[in-house]
N, C-alpha and C positions, 0 to 999 in steps of 0.2 A: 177453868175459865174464871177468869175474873172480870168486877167492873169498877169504874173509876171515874169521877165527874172532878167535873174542875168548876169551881166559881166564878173561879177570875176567865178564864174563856169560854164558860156558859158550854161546856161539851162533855159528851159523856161517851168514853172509850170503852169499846170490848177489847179484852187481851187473852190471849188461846194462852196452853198451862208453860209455855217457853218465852213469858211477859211481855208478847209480841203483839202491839195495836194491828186488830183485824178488821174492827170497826167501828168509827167515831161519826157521833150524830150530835148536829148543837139541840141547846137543852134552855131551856128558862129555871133560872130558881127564884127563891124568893126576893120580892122587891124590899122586904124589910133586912135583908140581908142575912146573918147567918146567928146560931141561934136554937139551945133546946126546950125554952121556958114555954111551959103552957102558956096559949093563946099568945104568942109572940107575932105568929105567921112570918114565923124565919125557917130557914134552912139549916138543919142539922149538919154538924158534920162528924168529922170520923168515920169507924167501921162499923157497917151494918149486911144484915144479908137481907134476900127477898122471902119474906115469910110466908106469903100467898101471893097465888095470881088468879086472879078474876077475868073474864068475858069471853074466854076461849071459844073460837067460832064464833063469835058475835059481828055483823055487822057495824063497817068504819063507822063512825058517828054516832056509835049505839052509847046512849045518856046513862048514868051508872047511878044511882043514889043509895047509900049505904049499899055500897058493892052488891047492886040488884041492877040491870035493865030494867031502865025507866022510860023509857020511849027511845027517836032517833032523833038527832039532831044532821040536818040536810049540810055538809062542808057548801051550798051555796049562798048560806044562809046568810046576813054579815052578821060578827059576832057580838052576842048581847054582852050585856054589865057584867054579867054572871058568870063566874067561873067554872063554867063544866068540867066534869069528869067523863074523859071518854074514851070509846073505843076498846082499852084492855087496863087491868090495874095490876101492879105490881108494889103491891103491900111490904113497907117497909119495917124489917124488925133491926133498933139499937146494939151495938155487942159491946156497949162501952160504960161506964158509970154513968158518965153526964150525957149521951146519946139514949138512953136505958128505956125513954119514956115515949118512942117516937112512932112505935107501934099504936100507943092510948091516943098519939097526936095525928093518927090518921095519916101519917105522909106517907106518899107515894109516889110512883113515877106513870104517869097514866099522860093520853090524847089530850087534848087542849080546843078548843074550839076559839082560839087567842093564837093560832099559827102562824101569822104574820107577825106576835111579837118574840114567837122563837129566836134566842140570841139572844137576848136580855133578859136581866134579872126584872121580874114582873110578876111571877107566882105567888101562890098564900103561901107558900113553905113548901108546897112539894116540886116535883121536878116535871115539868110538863116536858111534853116531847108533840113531833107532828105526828099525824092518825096513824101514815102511813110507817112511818118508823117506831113506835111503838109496838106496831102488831110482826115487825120483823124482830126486835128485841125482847120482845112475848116470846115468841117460836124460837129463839136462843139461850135463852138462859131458863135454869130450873130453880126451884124451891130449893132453899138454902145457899144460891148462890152470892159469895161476895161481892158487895161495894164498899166501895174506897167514895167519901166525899172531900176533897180538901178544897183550901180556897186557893193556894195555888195552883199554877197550869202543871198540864201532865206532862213527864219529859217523855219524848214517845221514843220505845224501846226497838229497834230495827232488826 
């Protein structure tokens, strides 16, 4: 299994080990665009894998701060300034030179409490996803699984 996000169409594809799309979810990345310089709030790209995953069995909405439950945040809530981390984390480690740093930069691919602007680029640099598609994406992929970031679209493989 592999994964694969695309920039340019804000989506991120699961592909099973015959490079076959099994399942694509739109994605938010960063609003500064793309990006490995500390404190940029861009979006890496290149090849990286999932170094850790955080909140297993946690309830949707569950507030994460340094990868700890921090309280819950209510999906009826409307959503504050504030960019939550929510629901599940999936800790992102660089496998590239210039990607190298991206674990120290905290990116992730985690819940959003900003799901209404899923599909655009909007994030501090990681990859938001909705509660509910994250926690299906959590329960798919394991530790050390690859992602592919590019800023072009994915050609989807049939």
């Amino acid at each position: 299994m592999q994964l694969i996000a695309s920039i340019q169409d804000q989506t991120l594809s699961v592909l099973d080990d015959a490079n076959r799309v099994v399942k694509c979810y739109p994605i938010s990345t960063a609003l500064a665009g793309t990006g490995s310089e500390e404190g940029s709030y861009c979006t890496p790209i290149g090849r990286f894998e999932i170094s850790e995953k955080h909140g297993d069995g946690s309830p949707v909405g569950t507030i994460f701060r340094s990868r700890k439950p921090a309280g819950l945040w209510s999906l009826e809530e409307p959503p504050a300034n504030e960019d939550l981390v929510l629901t599940r984390i999936l800790w992102l480690q660089g496998l590239e030179p210039h990607n190298a740093n991206t674990k120290e930069r905290y990116i992730y691919i985690h819940g959003t409490n900003h799901e209404d602007s899923i599909g655009t680029a909007c994030s501090a640099g990681c990859l938001r996803m909705k509660n509910q598609d994250v926690i299906e994406l959590y329960d798919l992929v394991q530790e050390g699984t690859t992602l592919i970031i590019q800023e072009s679209p994915h050609s989807i493989i049939s």
